[in-house]
C-alpha positions as CSV (number, residue, x, y, z in Angstrom):
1,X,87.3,61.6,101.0
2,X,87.3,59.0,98.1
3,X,89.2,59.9,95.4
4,X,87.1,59.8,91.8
5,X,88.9,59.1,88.7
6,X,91.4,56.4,90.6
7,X,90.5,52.8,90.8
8,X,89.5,51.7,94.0
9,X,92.7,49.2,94.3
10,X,95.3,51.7,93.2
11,X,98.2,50.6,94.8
12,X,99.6,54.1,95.6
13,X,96.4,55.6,97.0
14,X,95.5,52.3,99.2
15,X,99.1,52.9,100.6
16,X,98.6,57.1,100.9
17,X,95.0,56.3,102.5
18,X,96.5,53.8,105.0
19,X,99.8,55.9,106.0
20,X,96.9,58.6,106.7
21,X,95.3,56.5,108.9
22,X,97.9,55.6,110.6
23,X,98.8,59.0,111.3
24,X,102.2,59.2,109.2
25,X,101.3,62.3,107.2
26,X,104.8,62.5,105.5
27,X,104.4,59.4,103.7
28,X,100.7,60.1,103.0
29,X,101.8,63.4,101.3
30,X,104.7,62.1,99.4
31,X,102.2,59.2,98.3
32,X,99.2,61.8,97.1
33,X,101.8,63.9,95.6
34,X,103.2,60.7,93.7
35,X,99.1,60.8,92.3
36,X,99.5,64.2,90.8
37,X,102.9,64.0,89.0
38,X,101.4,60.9,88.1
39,X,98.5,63.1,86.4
40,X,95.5,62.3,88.4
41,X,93.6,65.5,89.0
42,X,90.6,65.8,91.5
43,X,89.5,68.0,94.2
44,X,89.1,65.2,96.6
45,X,93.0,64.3,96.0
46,X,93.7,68.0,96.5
47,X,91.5,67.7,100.0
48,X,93.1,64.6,101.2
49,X,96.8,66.2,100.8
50,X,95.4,68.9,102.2
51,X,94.5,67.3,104.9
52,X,97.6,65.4,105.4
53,X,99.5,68.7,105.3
54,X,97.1,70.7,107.6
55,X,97.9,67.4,110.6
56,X,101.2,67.7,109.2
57,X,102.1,71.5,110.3
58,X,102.6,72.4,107.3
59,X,99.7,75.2,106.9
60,X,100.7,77.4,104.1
61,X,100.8,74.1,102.0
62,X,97.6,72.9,103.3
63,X,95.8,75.8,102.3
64,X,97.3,76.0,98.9
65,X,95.9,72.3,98.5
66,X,92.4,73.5,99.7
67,X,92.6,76.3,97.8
68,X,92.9,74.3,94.6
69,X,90.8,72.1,95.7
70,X,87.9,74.5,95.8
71,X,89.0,75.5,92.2
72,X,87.6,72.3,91.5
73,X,85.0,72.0,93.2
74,X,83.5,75.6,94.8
75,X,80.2,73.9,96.1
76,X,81.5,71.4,98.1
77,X,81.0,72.1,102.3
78,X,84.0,69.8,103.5
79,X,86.5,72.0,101.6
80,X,85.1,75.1,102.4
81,X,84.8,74.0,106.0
82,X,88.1,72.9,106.3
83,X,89.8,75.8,104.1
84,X,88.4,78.1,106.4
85,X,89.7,76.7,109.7
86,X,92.9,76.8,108.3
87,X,92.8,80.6,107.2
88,X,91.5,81.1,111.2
89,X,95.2,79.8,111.6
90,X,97.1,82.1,109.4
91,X,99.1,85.1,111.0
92,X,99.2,88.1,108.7
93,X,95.9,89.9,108.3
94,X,95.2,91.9,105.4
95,X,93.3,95.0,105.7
96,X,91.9,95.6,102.1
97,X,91.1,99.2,100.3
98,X,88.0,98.1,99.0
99,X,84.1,98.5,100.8
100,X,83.1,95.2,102.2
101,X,79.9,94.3,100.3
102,X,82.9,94.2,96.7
103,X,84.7,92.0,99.0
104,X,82.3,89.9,100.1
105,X,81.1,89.4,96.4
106,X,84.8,88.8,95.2
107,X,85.5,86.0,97.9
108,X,82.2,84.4,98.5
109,X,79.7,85.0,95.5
110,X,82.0,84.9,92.8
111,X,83.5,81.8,93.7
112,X,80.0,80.0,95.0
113,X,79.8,78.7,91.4
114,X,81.8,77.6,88.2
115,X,82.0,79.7,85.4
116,X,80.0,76.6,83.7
117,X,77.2,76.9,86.3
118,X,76.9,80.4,86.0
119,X,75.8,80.0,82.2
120,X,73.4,77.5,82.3
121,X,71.8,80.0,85.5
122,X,72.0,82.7,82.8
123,X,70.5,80.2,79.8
124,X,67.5,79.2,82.5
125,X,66.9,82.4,83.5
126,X,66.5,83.5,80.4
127,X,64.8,80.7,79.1
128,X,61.8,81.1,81.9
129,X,61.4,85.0,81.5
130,X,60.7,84.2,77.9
131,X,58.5,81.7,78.5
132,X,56.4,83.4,81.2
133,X,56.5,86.3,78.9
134,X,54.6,84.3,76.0
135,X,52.3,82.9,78.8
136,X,51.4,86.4,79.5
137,X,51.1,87.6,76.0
138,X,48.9,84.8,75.3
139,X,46.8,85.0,78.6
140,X,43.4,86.9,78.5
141,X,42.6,86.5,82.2
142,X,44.0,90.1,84.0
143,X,45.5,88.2,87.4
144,X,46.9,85.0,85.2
145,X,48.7,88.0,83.1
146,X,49.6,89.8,85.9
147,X,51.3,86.3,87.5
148,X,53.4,85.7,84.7
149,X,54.5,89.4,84.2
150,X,56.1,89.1,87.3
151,X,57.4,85.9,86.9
152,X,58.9,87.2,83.9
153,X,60.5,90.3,85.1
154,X,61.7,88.3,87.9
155,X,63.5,85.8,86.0
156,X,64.6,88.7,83.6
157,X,66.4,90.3,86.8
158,X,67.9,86.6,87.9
159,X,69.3,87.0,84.5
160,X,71.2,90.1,84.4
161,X,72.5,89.8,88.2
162,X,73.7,86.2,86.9
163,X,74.9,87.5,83.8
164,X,76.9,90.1,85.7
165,X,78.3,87.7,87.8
166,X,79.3,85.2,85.5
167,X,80.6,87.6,83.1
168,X,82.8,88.9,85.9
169,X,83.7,85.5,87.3
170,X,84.6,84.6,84.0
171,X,87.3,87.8,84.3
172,X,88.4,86.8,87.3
173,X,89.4,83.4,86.5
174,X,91.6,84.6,83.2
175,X,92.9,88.6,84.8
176,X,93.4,87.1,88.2
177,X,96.2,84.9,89.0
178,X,96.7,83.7,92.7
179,X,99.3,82.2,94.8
180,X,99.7,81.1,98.6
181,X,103.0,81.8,100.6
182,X,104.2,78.0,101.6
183,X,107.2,79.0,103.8
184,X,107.0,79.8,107.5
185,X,108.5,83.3,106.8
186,X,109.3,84.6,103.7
187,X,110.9,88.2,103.2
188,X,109.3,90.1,100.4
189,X,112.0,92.7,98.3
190,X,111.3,95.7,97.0
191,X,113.7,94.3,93.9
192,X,113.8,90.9,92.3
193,X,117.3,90.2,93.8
194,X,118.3,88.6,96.7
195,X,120.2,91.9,97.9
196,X,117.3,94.3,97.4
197,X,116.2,95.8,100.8
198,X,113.4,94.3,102.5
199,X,109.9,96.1,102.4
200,X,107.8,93.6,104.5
201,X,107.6,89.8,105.8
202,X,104.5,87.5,104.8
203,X,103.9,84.1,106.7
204,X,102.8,80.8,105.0
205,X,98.9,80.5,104.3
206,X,98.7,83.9,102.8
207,X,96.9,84.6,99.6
208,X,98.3,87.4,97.5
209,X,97.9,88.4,93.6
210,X,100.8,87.5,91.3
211,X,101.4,90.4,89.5
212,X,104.4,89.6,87.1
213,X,106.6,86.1,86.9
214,X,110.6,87.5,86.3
215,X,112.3,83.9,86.3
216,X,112.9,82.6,89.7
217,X,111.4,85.9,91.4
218,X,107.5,87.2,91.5
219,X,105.4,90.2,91.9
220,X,102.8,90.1,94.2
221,X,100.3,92.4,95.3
222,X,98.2,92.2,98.9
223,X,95.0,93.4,98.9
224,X,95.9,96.4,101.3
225,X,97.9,97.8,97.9
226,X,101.3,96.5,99.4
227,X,103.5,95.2,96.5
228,X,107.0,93.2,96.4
229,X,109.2,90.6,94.9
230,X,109.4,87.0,96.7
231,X,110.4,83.8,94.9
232,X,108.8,81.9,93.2
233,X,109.7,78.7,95.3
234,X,108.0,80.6,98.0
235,X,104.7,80.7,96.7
236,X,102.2,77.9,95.3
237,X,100.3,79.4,92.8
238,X,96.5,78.7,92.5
């Protein structure tokens, strides 16, 4: 995927784009990461080292580069495509305490747009149900009024489920704080100390809720209620 933002003969990304071609993902990843400490920030960078991680093995990384990705840019198919094959891949499977139809509005509808494009939904909604509602104020004709009435309402509904949604995206993106496991196998304590007891294991690709930060140590919570301390080192946050 091109990169935007980079100039087309960037000496680095020429270089990360051929060693991907070539099929030496190692040097392709050192290379994209090279762009990011650099400062470059774009979801198609994010893709691409995804994608060099993903043919690399290294899955829990991939994802965590798709995931970011999709931060930047949640309407884009190739990263939602390819972020999901990976998840296919991951081992743990998280049963969750909440009904479906919150879930699915948490994971799919909630993230469909940016906060950005959820207000100018809510500012055009708006903006027609007013103006059908003049149209029908003004209107003598009883079918022409009875048109833009429901126009109107219709809109006014768009608005409020919009509103609803962007109000709670909007809480998501500043309450919520995400992370992906990175390591093959990583044990998760039920202390931040490398001596606690175990409670559980998590494998790389999965996405759990950071909790609290305590140094080198964090607290993450799965979706099934299940909570622990892992490292920090362990987990990519999104």
């Amino acid at each position: 995927m091109a990169i935007s933002g980079l100039q087309a003969g960037n000496e680095t990304l020429v270089q990360a784009e051929k060693a991907y071609d070539e099929k030496q993902y190692k040097t392709a990843i050192t290379l994209y990461e090279q762009l990011i400490k650099e400062g470059y920030t774009s979801y198609q960078l994010y893709f691409n080292l995804g994608n060099s991680y993903y043919k690399n093995g290294n899955l829990g990384r991939a994802i965590h580069a798709y995931e970011i990705a999709r931060k930047l840019e949640p309407d884009d198919e190739d990263i939602k495509i390819n972020l999901s094959l990976a998840n296919s891949k991951t081992i743990d499977k998280i049963d969750t305490k909440e009904n479906f139809f919150i879930t699915a509005v948490k994971s799919n509808v909630l993230s469909s747009l940016t906060t950005t494009a959820w207000a100018w939904l809510n500012i055009f909604s708006l903006f027609i149900a007013a103006a059908a509602f003049f149209m029908y104020y003004i209107l003598s004709s009883f079918a022409l009024k009875r048109l833009f009435f429901g126009i109107s309402m219709l809109f006014a509904f768009t608005f409020l489920i919009s509103f609803f949604l962007g109000s709670s995206a909007v809480r998501a993106k500043s309450e919520n704080k995400f992370a992906i496991v990175l390591e093959k196998e990583v044990k998760i304590m039920n202390e931040p100390n490398a001596t606690a007891t175990t409670k559980f294991r998590l494998h790389e690709g999965t996405k759990v809720r950071v909790v609290e930060n305590n140094g080198d140590w964090m607290l993450i919570k799965l979706e099934n209620g299940n909570e622990g301390w892992l490292k920090s080192l362990e987990l990519g946050v999104i």
